[in-house]
Structures are given as C-alpha cells and as structure tokens.
C-alpha positions in Angstrom: -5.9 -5.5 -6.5 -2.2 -5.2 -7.2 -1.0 -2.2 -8.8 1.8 -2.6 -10.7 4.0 -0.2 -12.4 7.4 -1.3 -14.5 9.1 2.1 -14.5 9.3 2.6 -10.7 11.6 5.5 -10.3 13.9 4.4 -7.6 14.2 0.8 -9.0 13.1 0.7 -12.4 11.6 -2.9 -13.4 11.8 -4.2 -9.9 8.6 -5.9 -10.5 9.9 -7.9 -12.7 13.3 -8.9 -11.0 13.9 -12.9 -9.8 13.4 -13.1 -6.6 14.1 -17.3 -5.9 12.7 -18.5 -9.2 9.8 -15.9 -9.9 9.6 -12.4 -10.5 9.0 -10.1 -7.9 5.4 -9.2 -8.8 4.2 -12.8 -9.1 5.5 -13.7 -5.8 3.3 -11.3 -4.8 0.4 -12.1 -6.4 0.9 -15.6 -5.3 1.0 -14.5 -1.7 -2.5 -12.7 -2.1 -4.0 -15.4 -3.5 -2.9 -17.9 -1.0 -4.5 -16.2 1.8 -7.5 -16.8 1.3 -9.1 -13.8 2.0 -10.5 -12.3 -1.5 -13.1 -13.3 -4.1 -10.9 -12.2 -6.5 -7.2 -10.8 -7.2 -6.0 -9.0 -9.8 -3.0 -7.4 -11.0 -3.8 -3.6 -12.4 -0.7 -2.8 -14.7 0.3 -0.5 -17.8 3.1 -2.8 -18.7 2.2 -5.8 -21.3 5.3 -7.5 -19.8 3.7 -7.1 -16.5 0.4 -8.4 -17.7 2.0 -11.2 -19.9 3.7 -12.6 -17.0 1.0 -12.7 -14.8 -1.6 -14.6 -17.3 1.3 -16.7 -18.4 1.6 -17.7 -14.4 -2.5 -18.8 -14.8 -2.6 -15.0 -13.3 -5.6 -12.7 -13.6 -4.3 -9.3 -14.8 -6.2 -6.0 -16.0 -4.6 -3.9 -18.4 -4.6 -0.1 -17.2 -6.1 2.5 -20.0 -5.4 5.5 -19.2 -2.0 6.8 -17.5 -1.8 7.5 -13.8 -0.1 9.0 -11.3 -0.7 6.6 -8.4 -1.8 3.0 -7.5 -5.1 4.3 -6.0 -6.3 5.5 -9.9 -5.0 2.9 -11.4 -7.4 0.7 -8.8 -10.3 3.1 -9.1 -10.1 2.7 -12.7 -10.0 -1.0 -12.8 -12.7 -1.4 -10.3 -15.3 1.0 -11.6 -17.7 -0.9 -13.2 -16.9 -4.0 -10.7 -19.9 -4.7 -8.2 -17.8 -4.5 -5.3 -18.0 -3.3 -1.7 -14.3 -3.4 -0.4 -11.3 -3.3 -2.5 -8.0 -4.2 -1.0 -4.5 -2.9 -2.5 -1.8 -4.4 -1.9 2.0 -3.1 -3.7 3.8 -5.3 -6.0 6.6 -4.6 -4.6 5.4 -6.0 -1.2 5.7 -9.9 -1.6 6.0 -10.6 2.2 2.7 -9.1 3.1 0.9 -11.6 5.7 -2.9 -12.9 6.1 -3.0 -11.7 9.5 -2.6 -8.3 8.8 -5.1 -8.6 5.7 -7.7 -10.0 7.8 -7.5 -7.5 11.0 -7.5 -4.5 8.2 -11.1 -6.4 6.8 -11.8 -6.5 10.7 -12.3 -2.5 10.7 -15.1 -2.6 8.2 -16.7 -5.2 9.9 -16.6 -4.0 12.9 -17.9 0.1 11.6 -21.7 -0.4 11.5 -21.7 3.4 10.8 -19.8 2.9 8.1 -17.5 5.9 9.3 -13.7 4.4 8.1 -13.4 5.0 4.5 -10.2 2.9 4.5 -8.0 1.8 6.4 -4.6 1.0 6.5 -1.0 -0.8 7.7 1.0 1.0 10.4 4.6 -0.8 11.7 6.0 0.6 15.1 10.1 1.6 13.7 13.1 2.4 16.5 15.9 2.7 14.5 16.8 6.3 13.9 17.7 5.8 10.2 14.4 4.3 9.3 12.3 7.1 11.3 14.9 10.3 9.6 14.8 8.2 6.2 12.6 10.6 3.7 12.3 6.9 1.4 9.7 5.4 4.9 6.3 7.5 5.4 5.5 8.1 9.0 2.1 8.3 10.2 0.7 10.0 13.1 -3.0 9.1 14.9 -5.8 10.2 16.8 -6.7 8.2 20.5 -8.7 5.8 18.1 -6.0 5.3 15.7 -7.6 7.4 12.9 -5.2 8.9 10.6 -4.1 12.6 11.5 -1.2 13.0 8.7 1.4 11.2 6.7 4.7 12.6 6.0 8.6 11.8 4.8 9.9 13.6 7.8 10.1 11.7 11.1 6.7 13.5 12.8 6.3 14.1 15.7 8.8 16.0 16.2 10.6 15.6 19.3 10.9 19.3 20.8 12.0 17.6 24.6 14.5 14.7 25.6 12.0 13.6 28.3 9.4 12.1 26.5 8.9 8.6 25.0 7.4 8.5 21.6 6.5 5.7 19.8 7.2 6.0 15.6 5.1 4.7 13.2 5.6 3.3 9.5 2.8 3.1 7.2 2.8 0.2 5.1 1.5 0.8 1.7 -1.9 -1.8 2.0 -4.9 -0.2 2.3 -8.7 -1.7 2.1 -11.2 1.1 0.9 -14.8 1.6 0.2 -15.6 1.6 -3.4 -16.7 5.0 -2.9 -13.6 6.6 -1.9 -11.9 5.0 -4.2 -14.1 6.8 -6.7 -13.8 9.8 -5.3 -10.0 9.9 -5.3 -10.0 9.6 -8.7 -12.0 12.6 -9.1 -10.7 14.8 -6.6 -7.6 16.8 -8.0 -4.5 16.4 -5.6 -4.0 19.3 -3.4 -0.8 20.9 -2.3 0.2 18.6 0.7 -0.2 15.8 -1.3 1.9 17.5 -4.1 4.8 18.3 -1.5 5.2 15.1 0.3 4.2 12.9 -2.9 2.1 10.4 -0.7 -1.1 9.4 -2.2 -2.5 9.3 1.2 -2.5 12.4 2.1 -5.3 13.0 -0.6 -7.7 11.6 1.6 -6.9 13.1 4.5 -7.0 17.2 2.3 -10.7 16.2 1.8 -11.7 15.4 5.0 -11.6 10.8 4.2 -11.5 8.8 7.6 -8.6 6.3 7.4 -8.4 3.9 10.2 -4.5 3.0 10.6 -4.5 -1.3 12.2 -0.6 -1.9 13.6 1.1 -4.7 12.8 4.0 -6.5 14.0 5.2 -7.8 10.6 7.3 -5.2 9.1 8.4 -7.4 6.4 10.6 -6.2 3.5 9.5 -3.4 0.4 11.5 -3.6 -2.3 12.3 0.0 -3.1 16.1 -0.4 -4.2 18.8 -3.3 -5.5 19.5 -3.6 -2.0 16.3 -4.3 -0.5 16.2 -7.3 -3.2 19.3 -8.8 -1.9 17.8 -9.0 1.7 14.3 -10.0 0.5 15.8 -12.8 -1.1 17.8 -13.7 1.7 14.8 -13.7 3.7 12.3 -15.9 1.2 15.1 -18.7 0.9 
C-alpha cells in the first residue's frame, strides 16, 4: 500500500511533480511493483488527480473515504475488509526505496513464530550533524534486539559526555504490519507523545505495539521539499 496525500504541508503536490518523465508518485508505484515482492499494490489516496493518474498509468488505486490524519488510517481503512496477513506501506514520496530492504523487513515476520513483532520498520545509520539536529529526519532509538524504544525529531540520545561513540539512527518511513495492528491504530486515539512530536509511530509504541526496526544501508532520497526533488532527479537520471 502507498499512501498518498496531494496537500503535503512542506511540499504541497509533490506527488504529483515530474521527476524524469513521470510524476513522483508513479515512479513510486512503479518501483513497488517491480520488486516483486507483493500480491498486490495499491495506491491509497484522497486526491482524484492522484487516483486518475495512477489508473491512467494501468495503476491500481483505492480512493480514501473518510479524511485522515496519517498514512497508517488511510491503509487501515483501505485494507479492512481485505483478507490479508501482512500489509506493507511504503510513502509516495519515497521512489528510491529498494527490494532488499522490502524483503529483510518481510524476513522479521518470517522469522517471529511467536508472532511477537507487530511491525517492523526501516532504520538508516546518519553521521552528518545537520541530518541528526534536523527536527524534518525522525531518529529512532532500540533495545539489544533492535526493538523499537522511541522515535523523536530531536537527535536522541543525547550525548551528555564527549567520550563515547554513538551510533545515530534515521527511520525510514516503510513499515510492514500485521493486519491487526493496523486495525487497532485506527481505533486507538493518539496520545500526547504522539501529538507532540507528530510521528505516527509513536502511537504504537504509547500502547505498548512491538516494532522491530531492520537497518539498511540504502538511505536513498525522500522528497520532503523543492530541493530534495532537484537531487532526486539528479540521482534517477
């Protein structure tokens, strides 16, 4: 699933800018498919120019009804009556997302006979200062077994000594849940960490989800602002 929302408020209507021939959200979608990895992929939008696009492409698109706050409703809402064990959500505005990092994050479940992850989720290791003090990239610390412990906009942990090495972390915004936690997000009212740091994420953590956090070593390029365009299109050609 591809949420896909045409009045982003950093970049309004990036979805929809060129990026080498094709907008931005069907070079995504295109990506998706050409892994591989799914039975099916869809784009989950409110926008009929969104939706038109997509179907004119020979796209599968699902119109959102109701109006939501997050990509993880819109999903849940699309998917409801869908019999479906894993759901995989992967931004619009991510066109350069690759297959190996899709399949290790489909690893996890595999791999949880307990079924104790309830999603799981893209980390990228960051060094540059800007990046990790930059309240626009959400950092993520972990546990010993790379379970989730928080996400924030600040750069966490805090570094109270010169002395010590830390690594930094940037969550990616691709996630693979069980239906179930998708279904109960879209229940569960946000809470007030959630409301403060305005990460979706966080949600599941304030009610007690497991998410399983899977580094990566392709950081790629989210299109968040005119300038990340420029470079993504630098990079695709």
């Amino acid at each position: 699933m591809i949420p896909a929302r045409y009045a982003a408020s950093r970049f309004p209507g990036k979805l929809m800018q060129d990026l080498s021939g094709k907008p931005v959200i069907v070079r995504t979608y295109e990506v998706a498919i050409k892994t591989g990895l799914f039975d099916e992929v869809y784009v989950v939008t409110d926008s009929n120019i969104i939706f038109d696009t997509i179907i004119k492409e020979g796209g599968k698109a699902i119109m959102s009804i109701e109006d939501h706050e997050c990509g993880s409703d819109r999903i849940a809402e699309a998917v409801s009556d869908m019999e479906v064990d894993i759901v995989v959500n992967i931004q619009g505005d991510e066109p350069f997302t690759d297959k190996e990092s899709l399949a290790d994050l489909l690893k996890e479940f595999e791999n949880d006979p307990k079924e104790e992850i309830d999603l799981a989720s893209l980390m990228t290791k960051i060094t540059d200062s800007e990046e990790i003090n930059n309240p626009n990239i959400v950092k993520v610390i972990v546990d010993n077994r790379n379970f989730a412990l928080y996400f924030s906009r600040s750069a966490i942990p805090y570094l109270r000594t010169t002395d010590m090495e830390i690594s930094y972390f940037k969550h990616k915004g691709v996630y693979a849940f069980r239906k179930r936690a998708l279904m109960d997000f879209r229940r569960l009212p946000m809470l007030t960490l959630e409301a403060a740091e305005k990460i979706e994420a966080i949600r599941y953590l304030e009610y007690g989800k497991k998410i399983k956090m899977v580094k990566s070593d392709v950081s790629g390029i989210e299109i968040d602002t005119p300038e990340d365009l420029e470079k993504a299109k630098e990079a695709w050609n």
